[in-house]
C-alpha positions as CSV (number, residue, x, y, z in Angstrom):
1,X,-22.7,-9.4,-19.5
2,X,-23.5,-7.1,-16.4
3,X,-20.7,-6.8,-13.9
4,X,-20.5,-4.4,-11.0
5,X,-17.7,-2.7,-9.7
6,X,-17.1,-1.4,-5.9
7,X,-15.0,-1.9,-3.1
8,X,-13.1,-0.2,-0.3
9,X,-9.6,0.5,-0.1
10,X,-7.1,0.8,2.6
11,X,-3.8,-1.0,4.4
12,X,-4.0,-0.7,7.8
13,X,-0.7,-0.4,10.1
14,X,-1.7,-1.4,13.4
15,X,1.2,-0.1,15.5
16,X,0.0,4.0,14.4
17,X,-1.6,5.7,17.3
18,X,-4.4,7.2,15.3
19,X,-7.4,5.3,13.5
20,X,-8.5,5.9,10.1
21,X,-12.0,7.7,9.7
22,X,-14.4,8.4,7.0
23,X,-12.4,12.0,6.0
24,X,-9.5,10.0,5.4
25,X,-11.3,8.4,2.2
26,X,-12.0,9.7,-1.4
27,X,-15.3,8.4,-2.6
28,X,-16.0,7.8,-6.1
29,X,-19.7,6.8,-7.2
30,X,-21.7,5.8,-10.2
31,X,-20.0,7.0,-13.4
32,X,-16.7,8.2,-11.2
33,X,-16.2,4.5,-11.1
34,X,-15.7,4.3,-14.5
35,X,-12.9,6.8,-14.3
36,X,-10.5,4.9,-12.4
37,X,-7.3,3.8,-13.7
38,X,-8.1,0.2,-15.6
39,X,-11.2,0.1,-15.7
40,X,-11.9,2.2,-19.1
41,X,-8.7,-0.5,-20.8
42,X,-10.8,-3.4,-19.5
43,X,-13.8,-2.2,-21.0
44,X,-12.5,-1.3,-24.5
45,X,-10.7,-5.1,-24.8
46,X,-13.4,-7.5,-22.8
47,X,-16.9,-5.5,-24.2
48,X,-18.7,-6.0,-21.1
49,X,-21.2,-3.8,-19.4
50,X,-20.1,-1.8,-16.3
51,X,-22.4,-1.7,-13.5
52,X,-20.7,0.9,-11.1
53,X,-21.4,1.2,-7.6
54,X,-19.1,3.2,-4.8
55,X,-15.3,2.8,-4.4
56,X,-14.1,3.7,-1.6
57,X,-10.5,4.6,-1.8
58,X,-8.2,5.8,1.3
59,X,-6.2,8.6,1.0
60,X,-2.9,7.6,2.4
61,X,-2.0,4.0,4.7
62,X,-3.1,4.5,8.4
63,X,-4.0,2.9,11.1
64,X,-7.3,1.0,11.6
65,X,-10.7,1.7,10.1
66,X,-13.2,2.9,12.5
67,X,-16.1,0.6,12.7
68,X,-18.4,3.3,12.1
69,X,-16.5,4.8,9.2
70,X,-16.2,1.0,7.5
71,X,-20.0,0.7,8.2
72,X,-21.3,3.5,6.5
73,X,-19.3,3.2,3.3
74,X,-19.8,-1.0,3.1
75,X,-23.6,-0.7,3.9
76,X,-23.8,2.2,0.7
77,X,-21.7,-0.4,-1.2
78,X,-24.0,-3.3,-0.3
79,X,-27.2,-1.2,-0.9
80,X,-26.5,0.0,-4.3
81,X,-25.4,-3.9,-5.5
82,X,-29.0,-4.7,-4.1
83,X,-30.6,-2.0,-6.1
84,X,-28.8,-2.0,-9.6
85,X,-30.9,-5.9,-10.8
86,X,-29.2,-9.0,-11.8
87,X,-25.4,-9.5,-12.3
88,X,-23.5,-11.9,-14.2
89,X,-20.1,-11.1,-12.1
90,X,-18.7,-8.4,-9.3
91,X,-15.5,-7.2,-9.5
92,X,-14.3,-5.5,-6.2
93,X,-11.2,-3.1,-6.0
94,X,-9.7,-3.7,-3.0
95,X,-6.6,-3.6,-1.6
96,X,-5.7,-6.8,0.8
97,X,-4.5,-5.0,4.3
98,X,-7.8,-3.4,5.7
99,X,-8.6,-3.8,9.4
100,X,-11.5,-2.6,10.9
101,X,-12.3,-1.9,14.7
102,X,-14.3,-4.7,16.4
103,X,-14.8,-6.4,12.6
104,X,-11.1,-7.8,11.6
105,X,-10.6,-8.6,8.1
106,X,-12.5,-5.6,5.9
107,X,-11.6,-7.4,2.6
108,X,-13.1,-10.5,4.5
109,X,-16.2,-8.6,5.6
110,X,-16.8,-6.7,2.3
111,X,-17.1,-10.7,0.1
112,X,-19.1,-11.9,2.8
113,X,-21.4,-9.2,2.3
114,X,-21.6,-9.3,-1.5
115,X,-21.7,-12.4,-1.2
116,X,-25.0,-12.8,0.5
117,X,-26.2,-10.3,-1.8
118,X,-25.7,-12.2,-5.2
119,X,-25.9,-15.5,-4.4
120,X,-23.3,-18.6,-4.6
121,X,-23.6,-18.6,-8.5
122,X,-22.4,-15.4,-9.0
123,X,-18.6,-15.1,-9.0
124,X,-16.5,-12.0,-7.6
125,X,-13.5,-11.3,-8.2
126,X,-10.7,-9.3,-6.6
127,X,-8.0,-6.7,-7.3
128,X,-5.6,-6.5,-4.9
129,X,-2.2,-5.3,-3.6
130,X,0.4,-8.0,-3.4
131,X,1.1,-6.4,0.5
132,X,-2.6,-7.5,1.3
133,X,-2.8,-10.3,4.3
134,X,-6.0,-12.5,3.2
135,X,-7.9,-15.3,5.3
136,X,-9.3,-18.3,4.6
137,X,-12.7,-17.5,4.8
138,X,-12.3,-14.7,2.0
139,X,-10.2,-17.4,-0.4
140,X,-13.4,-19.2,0.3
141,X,-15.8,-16.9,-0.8
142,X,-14.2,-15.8,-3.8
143,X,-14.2,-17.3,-7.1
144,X,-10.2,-15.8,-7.7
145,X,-8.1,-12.6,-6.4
146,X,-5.5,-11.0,-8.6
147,X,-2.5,-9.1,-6.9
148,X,0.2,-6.3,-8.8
149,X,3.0,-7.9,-9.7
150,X,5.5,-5.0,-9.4
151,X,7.0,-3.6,-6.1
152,X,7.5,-0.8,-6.2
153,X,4.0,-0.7,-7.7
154,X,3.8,0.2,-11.4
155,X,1.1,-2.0,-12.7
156,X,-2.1,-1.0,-11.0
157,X,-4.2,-0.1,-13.9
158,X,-2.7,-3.6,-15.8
159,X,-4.2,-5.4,-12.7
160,X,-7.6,-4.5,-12.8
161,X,-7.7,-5.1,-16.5
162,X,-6.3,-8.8,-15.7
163,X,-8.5,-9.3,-13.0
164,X,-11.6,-8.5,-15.1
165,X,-10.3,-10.4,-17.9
166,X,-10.4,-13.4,-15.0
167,X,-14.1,-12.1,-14.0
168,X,-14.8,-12.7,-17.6
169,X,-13.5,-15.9,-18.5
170,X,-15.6,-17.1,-15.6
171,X,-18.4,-15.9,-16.6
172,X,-18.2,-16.8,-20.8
173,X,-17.4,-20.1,-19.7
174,X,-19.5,-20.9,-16.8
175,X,-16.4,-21.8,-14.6
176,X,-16.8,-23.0,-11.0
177,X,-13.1,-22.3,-9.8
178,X,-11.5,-24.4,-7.2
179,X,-8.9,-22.2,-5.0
180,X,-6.4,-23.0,-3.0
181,X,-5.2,-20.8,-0.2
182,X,-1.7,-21.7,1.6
183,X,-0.1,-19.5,4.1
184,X,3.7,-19.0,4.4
185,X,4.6,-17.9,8.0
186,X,6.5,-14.7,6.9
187,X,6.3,-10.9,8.2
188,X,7.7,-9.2,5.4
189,X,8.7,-5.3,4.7
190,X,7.5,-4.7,1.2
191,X,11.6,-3.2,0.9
192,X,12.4,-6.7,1.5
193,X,10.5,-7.9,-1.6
194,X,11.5,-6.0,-4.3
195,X,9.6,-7.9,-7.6
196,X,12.9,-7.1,-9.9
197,X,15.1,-9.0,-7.5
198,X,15.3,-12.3,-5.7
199,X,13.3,-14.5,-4.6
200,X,10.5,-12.5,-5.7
201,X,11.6,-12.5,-9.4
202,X,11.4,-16.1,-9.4
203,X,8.7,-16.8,-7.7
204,X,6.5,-14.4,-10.2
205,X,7.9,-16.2,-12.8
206,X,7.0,-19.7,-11.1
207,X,3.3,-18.4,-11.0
208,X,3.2,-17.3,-14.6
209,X,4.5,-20.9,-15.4
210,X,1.4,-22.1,-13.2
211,X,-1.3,-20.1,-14.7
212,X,0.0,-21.5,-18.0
213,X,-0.6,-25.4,-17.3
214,X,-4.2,-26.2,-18.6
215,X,-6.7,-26.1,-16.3
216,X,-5.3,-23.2,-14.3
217,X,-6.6,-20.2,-14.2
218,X,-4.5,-18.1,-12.4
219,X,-1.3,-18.0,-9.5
220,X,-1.1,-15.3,-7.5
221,X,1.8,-14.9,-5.2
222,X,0.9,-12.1,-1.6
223,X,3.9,-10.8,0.0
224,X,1.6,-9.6,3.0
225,X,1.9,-6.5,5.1
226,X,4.8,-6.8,7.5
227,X,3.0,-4.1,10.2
228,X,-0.1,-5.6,10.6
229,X,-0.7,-7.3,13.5
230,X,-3.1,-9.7,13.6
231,X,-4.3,-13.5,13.7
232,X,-4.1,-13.7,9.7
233,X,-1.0,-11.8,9.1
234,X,1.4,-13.9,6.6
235,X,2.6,-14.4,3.1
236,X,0.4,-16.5,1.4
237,X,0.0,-18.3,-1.8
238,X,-2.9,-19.1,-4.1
239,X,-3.5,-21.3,-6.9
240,X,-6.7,-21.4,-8.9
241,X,-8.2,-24.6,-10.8
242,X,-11.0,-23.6,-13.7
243,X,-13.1,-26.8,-12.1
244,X,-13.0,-29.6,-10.0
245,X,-11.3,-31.8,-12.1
246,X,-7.8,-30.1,-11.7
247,X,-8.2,-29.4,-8.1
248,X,-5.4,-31.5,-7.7
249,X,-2.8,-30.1,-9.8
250,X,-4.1,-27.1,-8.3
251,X,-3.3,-28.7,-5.3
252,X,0.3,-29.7,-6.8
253,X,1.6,-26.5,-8.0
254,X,0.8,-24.3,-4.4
255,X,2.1,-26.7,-2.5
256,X,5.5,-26.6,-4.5
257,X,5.1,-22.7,-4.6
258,X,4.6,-22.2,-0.7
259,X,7.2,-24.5,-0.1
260,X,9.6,-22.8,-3.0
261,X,8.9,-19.5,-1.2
262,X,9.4,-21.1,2.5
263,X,12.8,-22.1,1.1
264,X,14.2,-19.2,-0.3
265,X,13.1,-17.0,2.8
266,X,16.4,-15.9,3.8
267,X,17.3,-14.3,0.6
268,X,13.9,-11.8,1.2
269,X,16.6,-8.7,2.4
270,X,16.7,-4.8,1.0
271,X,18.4,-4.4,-2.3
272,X,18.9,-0.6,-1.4
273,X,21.8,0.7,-0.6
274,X,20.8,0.8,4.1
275,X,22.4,3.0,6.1
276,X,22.3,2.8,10.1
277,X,20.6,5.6,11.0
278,X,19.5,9.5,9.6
279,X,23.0,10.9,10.5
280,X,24.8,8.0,8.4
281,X,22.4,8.6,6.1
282,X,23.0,12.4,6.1
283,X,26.9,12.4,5.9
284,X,27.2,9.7,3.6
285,X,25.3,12.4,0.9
286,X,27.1,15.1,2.0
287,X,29.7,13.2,0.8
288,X,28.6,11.7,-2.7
289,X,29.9,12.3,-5.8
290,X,26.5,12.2,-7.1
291,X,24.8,15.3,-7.9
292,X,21.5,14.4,-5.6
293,X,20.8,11.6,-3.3
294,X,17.4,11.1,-2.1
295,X,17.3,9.4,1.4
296,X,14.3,7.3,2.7
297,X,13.1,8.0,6.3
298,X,11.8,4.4,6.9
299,X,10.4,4.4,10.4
300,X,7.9,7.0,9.4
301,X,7.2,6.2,6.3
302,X,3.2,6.9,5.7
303,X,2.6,4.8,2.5
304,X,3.5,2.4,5.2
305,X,0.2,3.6,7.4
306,X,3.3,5.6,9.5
307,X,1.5,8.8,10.9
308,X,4.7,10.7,9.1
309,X,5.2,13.9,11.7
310,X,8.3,12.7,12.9
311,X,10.4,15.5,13.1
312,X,13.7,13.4,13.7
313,X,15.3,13.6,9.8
314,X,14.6,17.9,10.3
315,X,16.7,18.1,13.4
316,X,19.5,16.0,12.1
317,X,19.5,18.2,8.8
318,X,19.4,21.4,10.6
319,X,21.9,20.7,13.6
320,X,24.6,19.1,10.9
321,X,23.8,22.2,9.3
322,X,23.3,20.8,5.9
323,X,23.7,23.6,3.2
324,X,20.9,22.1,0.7
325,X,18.4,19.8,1.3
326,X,14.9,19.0,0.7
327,X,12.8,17.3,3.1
328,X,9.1,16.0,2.2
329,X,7.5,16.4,4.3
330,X,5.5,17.0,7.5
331,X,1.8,17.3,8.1
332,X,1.1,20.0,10.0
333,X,-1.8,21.4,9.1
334,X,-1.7,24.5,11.8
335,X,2.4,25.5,10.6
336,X,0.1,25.3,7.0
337,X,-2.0,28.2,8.3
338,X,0.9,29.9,9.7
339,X,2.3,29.8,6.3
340,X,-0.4,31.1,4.6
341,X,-1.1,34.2,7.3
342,X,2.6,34.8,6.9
343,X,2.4,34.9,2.7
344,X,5.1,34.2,0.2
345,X,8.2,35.9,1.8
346,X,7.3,36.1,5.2
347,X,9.0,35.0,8.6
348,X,7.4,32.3,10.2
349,X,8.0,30.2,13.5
350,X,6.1,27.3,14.4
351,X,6.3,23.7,16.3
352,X,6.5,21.7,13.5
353,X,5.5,17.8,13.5
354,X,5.8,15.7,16.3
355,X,1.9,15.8,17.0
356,X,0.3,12.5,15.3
357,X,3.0,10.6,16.3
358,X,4.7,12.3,20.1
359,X,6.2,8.9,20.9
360,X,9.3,9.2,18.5
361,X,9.3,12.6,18.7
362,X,7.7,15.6,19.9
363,X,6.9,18.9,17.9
364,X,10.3,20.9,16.7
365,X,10.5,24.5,16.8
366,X,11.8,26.3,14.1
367,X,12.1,29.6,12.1
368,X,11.8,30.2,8.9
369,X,11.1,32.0,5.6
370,X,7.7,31.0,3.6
371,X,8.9,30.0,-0.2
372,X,6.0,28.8,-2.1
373,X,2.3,28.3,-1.2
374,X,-0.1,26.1,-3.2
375,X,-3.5,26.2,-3.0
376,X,-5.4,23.5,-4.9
377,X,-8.2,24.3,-7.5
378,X,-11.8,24.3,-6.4
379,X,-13.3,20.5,-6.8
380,X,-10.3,18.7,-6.8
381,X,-9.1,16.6,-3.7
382,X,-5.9,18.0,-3.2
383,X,-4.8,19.8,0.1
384,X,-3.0,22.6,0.9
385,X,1.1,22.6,1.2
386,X,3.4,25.1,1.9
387,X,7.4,25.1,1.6
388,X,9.7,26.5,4.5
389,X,13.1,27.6,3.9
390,X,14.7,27.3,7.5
391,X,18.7,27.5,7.0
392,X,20.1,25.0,3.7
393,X,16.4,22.7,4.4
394,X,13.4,23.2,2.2
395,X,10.8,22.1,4.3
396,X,7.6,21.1,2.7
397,X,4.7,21.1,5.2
398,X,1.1,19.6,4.0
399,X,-2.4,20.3,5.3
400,X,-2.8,16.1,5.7
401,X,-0.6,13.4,5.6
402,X,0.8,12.4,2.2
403,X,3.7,11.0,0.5
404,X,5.8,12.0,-2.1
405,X,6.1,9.9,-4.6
406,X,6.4,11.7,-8.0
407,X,7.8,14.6,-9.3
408,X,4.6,16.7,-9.3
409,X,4.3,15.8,-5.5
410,X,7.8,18.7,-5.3
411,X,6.6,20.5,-8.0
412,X,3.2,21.7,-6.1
413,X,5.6,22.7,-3.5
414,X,7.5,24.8,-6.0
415,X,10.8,22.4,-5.9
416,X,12.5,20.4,-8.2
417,X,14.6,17.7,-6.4
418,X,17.1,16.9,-9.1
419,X,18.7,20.6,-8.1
420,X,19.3,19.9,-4.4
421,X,22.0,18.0,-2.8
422,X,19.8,16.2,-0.8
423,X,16.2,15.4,-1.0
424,X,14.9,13.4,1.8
425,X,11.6,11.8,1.6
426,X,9.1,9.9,4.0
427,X,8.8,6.5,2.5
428,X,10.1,2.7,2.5
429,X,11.9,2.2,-0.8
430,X,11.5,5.2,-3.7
431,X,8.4,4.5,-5.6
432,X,8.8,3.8,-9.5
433,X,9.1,7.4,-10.6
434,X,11.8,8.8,-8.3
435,X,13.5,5.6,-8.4
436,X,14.1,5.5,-12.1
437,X,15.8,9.1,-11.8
438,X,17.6,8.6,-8.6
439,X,21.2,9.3,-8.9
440,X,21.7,7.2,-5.6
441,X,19.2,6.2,-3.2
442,X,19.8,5.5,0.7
443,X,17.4,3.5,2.8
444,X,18.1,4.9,6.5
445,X,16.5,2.6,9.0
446,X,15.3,4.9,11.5
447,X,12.7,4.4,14.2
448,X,9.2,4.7,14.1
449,X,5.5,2.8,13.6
450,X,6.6,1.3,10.1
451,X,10.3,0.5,12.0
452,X,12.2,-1.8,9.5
453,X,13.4,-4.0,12.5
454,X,10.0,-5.7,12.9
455,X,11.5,-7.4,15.7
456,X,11.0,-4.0,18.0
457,X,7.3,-3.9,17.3
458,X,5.2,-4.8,19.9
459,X,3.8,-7.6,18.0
460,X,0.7,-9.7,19.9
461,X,-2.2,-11.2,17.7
462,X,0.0,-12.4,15.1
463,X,0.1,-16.6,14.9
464,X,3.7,-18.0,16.5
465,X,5.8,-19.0,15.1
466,X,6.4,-16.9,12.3
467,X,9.7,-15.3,10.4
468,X,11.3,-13.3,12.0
469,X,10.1,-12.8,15.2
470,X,10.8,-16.8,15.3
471,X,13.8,-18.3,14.2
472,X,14.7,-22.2,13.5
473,X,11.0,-23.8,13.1
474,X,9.6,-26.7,10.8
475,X,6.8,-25.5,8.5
476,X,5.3,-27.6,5.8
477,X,2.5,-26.0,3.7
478,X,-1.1,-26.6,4.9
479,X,-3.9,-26.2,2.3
480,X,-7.2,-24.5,2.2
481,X,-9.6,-25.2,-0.2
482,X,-12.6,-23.1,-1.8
């Protein structure tokens, strides 16, 4: 059993000035495929033989793809599948949010394309993210899709094993799924879908109890990307028969689904403690009895495609004159260099941020004394980041954008967060490692391309009416078919 594995990665946010190009993307090929998290699992339990191809995997969110960029890494993809000899299945490793200049859908493109490569008979499969906004044409194509079922996102590896466990069963038994696609007409923050809270508990748990009836195959429930604006931009639902013979129950089970998550839409809210604005934010810390609280800077949130050189939290912090706090970080790649000409100990001043990203901000000018420098080791694909002490704030600035999501994220920049007051970091809700060591976490809804308040977003491709720029409309679910 031959199956290939490929795909490119990325979630677009449309509202970030700049566009994402080819530098922005780590490419693994041939036997680095079989390095990536899952697939080595998958292989071990299902015994099949791996066929790898090229993976192309963004970075950090941004803006859209250039067309050019896309091009050259889906016309590699597509050359090597024609040149590696029959396949039984392709599993691509996508990610559900991709938008390409003059091209629309990438996940959409990418199927097509394989698909006219190997044939109707051949059946692909595809790993997702649940924030992915899918189109008709791609639950067409497909043979099923599998999504992460945790939010924040702990179950990645778990999901490509699961959806080549799907790839698998099709192929062993010769299935000929039926799918059916239904969209929900929702723009939802991923902070307003939390999968260990309602309605999002409950609906996962609905789609397990799907996936479970004979004849099902699998339930996958999308949250979608709330900062994508286009023409296919929802929550959606799909529901997968194993043949034609339970298409309807199929049919049955997504309609009650779409319509159990239509119904429950205005329980989709943040279940982190929201405060107004940074300075709220900031004084309500200052503040705690807790020994650290780690603040979110929403608007600019770059795992959120945010451009993240927003220098708004930093002048808050340094005109309240907080005594100790941690803020991660800012992308700056010529304050980097000043860093690193100024050495460990020396005085540096620099415009810091504001460059990606001048509309909520310009640059800030500050001073300050160079703490730690880290240089990564030759092959790897890390950049260069460099910590600033300017008054009580620990500024970490990065050679390229990046989040910080792990401890070893501070630890690079010589800080440990659980010894400051205050650790402010550029993201939507605290991804599963911080969270889980949080002493208290504060989601400040400040402005900014990934602005919480999707209602301030200049919003113009996506279909009306949807939740929440539209409020009081009938839906009822309308279904697609593959």
């Amino acid at each position: 059993m031959r199956i290939g594995i490929g795909g490119i990665s990325h979630e677009a946010l449309t509202f970030t000035p700049g566009r994402t190009t080819l530098a922005d993307f780590r490419v693994l090929r041939g036997p680095e495929v079989l390095e990536f998290p899952g697939v080595a699992a998958a292989l071990e339990a299902l015994r099949f033989e791996p066929v790898p191809t090229l993976l192309g995997l963004s970075r950090c969110p941004y803006g859209v793809v250039e067309k050019g960029a896309y091009r050259a890494l889906r016309d590699e993809l597509i050359d090597l599948l024609r040149r590696v000899g029959r396949l039984d299945g392709v599993c691509l490793v996508l990610h559900g949010a991709m938008l390409v200049e003059g091209v629309g859908s990438g996940e959409t493109d990418q199927v097509r394309a394989v698909r006219e490569v190997v044939g109707d008979r051949v059946p692909i499969a595809v790993r997702l993210d649940p924030h992915g906004t899918l189109t008709e044409e791609f639950a067409r194509l497909t043979d099923t899709w599998a999504a992460y079922r945790t939010a924040p996102h702990q179950d990645q590896p778990e999901t490509l094993g699961r959806t080549l466990g799907l790839l698998v069963r099709c192929i062993s038994e010769g299935l000929r799924t039926k799918r059916v696609f239904v969209r929900v007409p929702l723009l939802l923050p991923g902070e307003k879908a939390t999968t260990h809270v309602e309605p999002m508990r409950s609906l996962l748990a609905e789609a397990r109890r799907i996936e479970a009836l004979p004849g099902i195959l699998n339930a996958e429930v999308m949250i979608g990307f709330g900062w994508s604006d286009s023409s296919h931009s929802t929550s959606s639902i799909g529901v997968v028969a194993t043949g034609e013979e339970h298409l309807g129950l199929a049919r049955r089970e997504a309609r009650r689904l779409a319509q159990m998550m239509w119904d429950r839409r205005r329980e989709f809210t943040f279940d982190q403690e929201i405060a107004g604005s940074a300075d709220e934010a900031i004084e309500r810390a200052l503040q705690a009895k807790e020994s650290t609280v780690f603040i979110t800077d929403s608007g600019d949130n770059p795992t959120a495609g945010a451009p993240g050189d927003v220098p708004l939290f930093l002048s808050r912090l340094l005109a309240l004159r907080v005594p100790d706090a941690v803020l991660a970080g800012i992308p700056d790649a010529g304050a980097v260099r000043a860093c690193y000409r100024a050495g460990v100990g020396g005085a540096v001043t620099a415009d810091v941020g504001g460059k990606l990203d001048p509309s909520h901000g310009g640059p800030l000018r500050v001073t300050g004394v160079v703490e730690h420098l880290h240089a990564p080791a030759p092959g790897t694909d890390e950049a260069r980041v460099a910590t600033l002490r300017v008054d009580g704030v620990h500024v970490i600035l990065t050679e390229r954008r990046q989040h910080f999501a792990r401890f070893e994220d501070f630890r690079r920049a010589g800080l440990e967060p659980l010894r400051h007051k205050i650790v402010v970091v550029k993201l939507g809700y605290l991804m599963a490692e911080l969270r889980a060591a949080a002493p208290r976490e504060i989601l400040a809804l400040t402005p900014g391309c990934a602005d919480m308040d999707l209602g301030r977003l200049p919003f113009q491709h996506v279909r009306r009416p949807i939740l929440p720029l539209d409020e009081d409309f009938a839906w009822a679910p309308v279904l697609v078919e593959g």
